[in-house]
C-alpha positions in Angstrom: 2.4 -58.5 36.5 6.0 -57.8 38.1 7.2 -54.0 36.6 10.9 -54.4 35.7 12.0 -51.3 34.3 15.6 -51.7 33.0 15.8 -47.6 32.2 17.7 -44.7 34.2 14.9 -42.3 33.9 11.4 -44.4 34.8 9.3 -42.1 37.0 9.7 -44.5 40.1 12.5 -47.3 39.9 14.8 -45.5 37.1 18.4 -46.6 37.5 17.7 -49.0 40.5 18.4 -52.1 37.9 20.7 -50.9 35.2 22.6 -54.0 35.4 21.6 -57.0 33.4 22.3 -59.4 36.8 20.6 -56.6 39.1 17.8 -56.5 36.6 17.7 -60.7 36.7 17.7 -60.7 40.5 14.8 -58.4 40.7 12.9 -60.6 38.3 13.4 -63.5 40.5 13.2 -62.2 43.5 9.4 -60.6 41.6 9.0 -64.3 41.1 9.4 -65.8 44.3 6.8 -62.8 45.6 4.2 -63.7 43.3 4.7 -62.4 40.1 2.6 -64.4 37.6 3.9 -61.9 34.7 7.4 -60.3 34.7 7.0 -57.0 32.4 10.7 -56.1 31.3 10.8 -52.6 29.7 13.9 -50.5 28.2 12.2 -47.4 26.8 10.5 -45.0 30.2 7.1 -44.1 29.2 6.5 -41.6 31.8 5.1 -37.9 30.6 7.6 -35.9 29.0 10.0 -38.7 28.1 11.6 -39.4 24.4 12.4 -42.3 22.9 15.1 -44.8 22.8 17.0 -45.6 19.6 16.0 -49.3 18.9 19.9 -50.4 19.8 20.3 -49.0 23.0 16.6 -50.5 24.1 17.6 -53.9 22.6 21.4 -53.8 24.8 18.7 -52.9 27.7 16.5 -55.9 27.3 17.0 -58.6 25.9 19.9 -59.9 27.9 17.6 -59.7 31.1 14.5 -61.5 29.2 17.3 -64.4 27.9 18.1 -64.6 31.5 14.7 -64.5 33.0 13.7 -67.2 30.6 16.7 -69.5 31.8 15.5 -69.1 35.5 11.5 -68.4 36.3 8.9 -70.5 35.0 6.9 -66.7 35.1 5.4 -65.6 31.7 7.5 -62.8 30.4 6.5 -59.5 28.8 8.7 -57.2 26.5 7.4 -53.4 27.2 7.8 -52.4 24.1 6.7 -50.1 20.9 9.4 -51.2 18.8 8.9 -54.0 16.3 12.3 -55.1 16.3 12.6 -55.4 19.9 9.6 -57.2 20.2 11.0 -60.0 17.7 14.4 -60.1 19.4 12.3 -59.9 23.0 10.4 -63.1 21.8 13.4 -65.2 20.1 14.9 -64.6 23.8 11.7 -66.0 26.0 9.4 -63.2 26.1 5.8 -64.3 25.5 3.8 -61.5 25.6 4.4 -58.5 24.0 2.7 -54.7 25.9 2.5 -52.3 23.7 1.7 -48.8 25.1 0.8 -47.5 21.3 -1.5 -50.4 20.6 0.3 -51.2 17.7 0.1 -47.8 16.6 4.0 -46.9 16.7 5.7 -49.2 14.6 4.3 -50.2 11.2 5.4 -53.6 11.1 4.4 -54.6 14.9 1.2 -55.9 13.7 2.9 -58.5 12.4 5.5 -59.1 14.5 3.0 -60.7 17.3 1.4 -62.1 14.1 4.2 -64.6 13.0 5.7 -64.9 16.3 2.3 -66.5 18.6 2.5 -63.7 21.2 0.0 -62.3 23.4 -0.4 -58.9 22.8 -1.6 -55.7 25.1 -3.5 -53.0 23.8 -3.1 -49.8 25.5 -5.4 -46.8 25.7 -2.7 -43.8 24.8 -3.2 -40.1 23.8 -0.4 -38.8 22.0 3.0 -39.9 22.7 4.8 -40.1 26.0 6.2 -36.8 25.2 3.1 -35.1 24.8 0.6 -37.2 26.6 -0.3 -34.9 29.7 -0.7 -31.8 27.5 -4.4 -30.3 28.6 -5.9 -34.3 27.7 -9.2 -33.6 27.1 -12.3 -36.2 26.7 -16.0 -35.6 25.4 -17.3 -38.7 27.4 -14.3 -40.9 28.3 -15.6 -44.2 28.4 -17.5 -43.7 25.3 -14.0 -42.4 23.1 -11.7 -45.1 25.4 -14.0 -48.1 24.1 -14.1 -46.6 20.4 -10.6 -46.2 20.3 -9.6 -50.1 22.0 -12.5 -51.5 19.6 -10.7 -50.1 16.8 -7.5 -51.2 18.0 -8.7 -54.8 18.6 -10.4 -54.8 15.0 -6.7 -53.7 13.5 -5.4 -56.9 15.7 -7.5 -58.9 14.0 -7.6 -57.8 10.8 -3.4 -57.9 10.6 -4.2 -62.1 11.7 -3.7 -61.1 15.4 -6.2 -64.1 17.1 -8.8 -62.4 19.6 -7.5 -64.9 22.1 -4.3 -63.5 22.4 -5.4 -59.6 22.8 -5.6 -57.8 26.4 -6.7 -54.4 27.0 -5.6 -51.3 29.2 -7.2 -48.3 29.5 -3.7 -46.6 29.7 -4.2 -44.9 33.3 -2.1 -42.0 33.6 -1.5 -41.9 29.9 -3.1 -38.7 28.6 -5.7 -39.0 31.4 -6.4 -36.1 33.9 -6.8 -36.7 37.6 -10.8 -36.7 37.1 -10.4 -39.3 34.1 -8.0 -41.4 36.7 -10.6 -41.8 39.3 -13.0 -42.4 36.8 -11.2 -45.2 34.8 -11.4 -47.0 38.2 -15.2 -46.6 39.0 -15.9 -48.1 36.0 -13.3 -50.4 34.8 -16.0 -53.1 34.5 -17.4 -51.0 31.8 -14.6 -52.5 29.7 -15.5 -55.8 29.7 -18.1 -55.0 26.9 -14.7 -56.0 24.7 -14.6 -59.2 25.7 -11.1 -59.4 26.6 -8.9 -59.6 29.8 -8.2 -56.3 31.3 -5.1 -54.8 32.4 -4.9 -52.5 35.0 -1.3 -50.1 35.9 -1.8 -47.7 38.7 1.3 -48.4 40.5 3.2 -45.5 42.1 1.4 -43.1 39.5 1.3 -39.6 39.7 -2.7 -39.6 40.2 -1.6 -41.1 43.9 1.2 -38.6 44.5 -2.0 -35.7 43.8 -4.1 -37.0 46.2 -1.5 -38.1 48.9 0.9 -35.9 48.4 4.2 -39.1 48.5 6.8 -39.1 46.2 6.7 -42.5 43.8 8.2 -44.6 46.3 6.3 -43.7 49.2 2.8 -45.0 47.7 2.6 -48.7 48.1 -0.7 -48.0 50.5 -2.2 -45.1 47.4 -1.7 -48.4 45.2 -3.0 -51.1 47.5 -6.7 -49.0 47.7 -6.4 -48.9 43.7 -5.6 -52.1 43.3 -8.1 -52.9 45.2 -10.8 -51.1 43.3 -9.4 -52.4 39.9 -10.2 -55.4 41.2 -13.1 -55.3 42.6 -14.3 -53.6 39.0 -13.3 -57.1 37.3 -9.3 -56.0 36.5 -7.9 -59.7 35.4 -4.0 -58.1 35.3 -2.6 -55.6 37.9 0.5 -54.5 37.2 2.2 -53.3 39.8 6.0 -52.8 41.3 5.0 -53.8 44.4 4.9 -58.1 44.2 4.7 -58.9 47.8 2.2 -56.4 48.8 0.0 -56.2 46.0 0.1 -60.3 46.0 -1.7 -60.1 49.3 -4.1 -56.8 48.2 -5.5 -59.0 45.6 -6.3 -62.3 47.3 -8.6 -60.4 49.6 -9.8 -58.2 46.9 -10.8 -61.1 45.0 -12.0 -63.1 48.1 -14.0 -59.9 48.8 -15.3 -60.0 45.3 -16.6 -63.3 45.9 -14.1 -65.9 44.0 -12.1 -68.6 45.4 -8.8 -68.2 43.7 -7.5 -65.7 41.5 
């Protein structure tokens, strides 16, 4: 999954594609690298940030997706918490919608991805954006990080959300300490207990910039050796900035791991 943030204030690539055809040409050029997924996202998630009135992260968006859709035969995914960009995202080509809230934000999202035959991924979050990475705390991680997706999955289901279209996250770096980082991948495989495809985000994170000491754009190799972990620990989806590389990290993780073909 190709990250396409289409925001001036992302942690790592905000501003680099605040042009609809700067944003397309990334997108294929993510495409031609690899990219099975293109994940398009108008609203920056990092810690600290605030949200996006629903107009400004529609003008962001959708006009990229439209043109994405006209040009890659990738599957493409609205970042989104917003129900009305999520319907607009879809009527333009996207086909899967990420939800870092789970469906928790928006009241009527549930049902957006109902009606519109979506694929949907639940995200592990503490608190909001803006308050994520204030003193997190976890009793036994694992343990509250399965209750919580479990109950997510059951609301899914129970708004007429099909099993077979939910993924899971565990939501690295959102409301997660360093400790709860490292932890998430040592025992990613504990997650398939859900019985759903797991999505896996540790691009560029902060985590890396901890333990390395790089800035976000200086940690392609911090990312390679998570990647690698994540999928070694049975990660289905890596979402990643990094196409080319991370294209190459995971055929030999998953040749490692034993498969054939990914």
């Amino acid at each position: 999954m190709g990250i396409l943030n289409v925001t001036p204030d992302s942690f790592s690539d905000g501003g680099a594609y605040l042009s609809v055809e700067e944003a397309i040409a990334r997108g294929l050029e993510m495409d031609a690298e690899g990219a099975e997924i293109l994940d398009v996202g108008g609203e920056s998630t990092r810690p600290g940030s605030l949200p996006v009135p629903e107009d400004e992260e529609m003008r962001r968006v959708i006009p990229v997706i439209r043109g994405l859709a006209a040009k890659t035969n990738s599957v493409i995914s609205v970042d989104t918490t917003k129900a009305s960009v999520a319907n607009a995202a879809i009527g333009a080509g996207a086909r899967i919608v990420n939800d870092t809230s789970a469906l928790g934000d928006d009241r009527e999202m549930a049902a957006a991805v109902r009606a519109s035959g979506a694929a949907v991924v639940l995200m592990h979050r503490r608190g909001s954006p803006a308050t994520m990475q204030e003193s997190p705390q976890y009793e036994s991680l694992f343990d509250e990080i399965l209750a919580d997706l479990a109950g997510r999955i059951d609301a899914a289901e129970a708004a007429g959300i099909e099993r077979e279209r939910i993924l899971v996250d565990p939501g690295i770096g959102f409301g997660k300490r360093l400790c709860d980082n490292l932890a998430l991948h040592r025992h990613l495989d504990m997650l398939r207990i859900l019985g759903r495809p797991i999505v896996f985000g540790p691009s560029r994170k902060s985590f890396i910039g901890t333990l390395t000491g790089a800035p976000p754009k200086e940690r392609a190799f911090g990312t390679a050796a998570a990647v690698t972990a994540a999928v070694l620990r049975g990660a289905h989806v890596v979402r990643v900035h990094d196409v080319k590389e991370m294209r190459e990290v995971v055929e030999v993780a998953y040749a490692i791991r034993g498969e054939s073909s990914w």
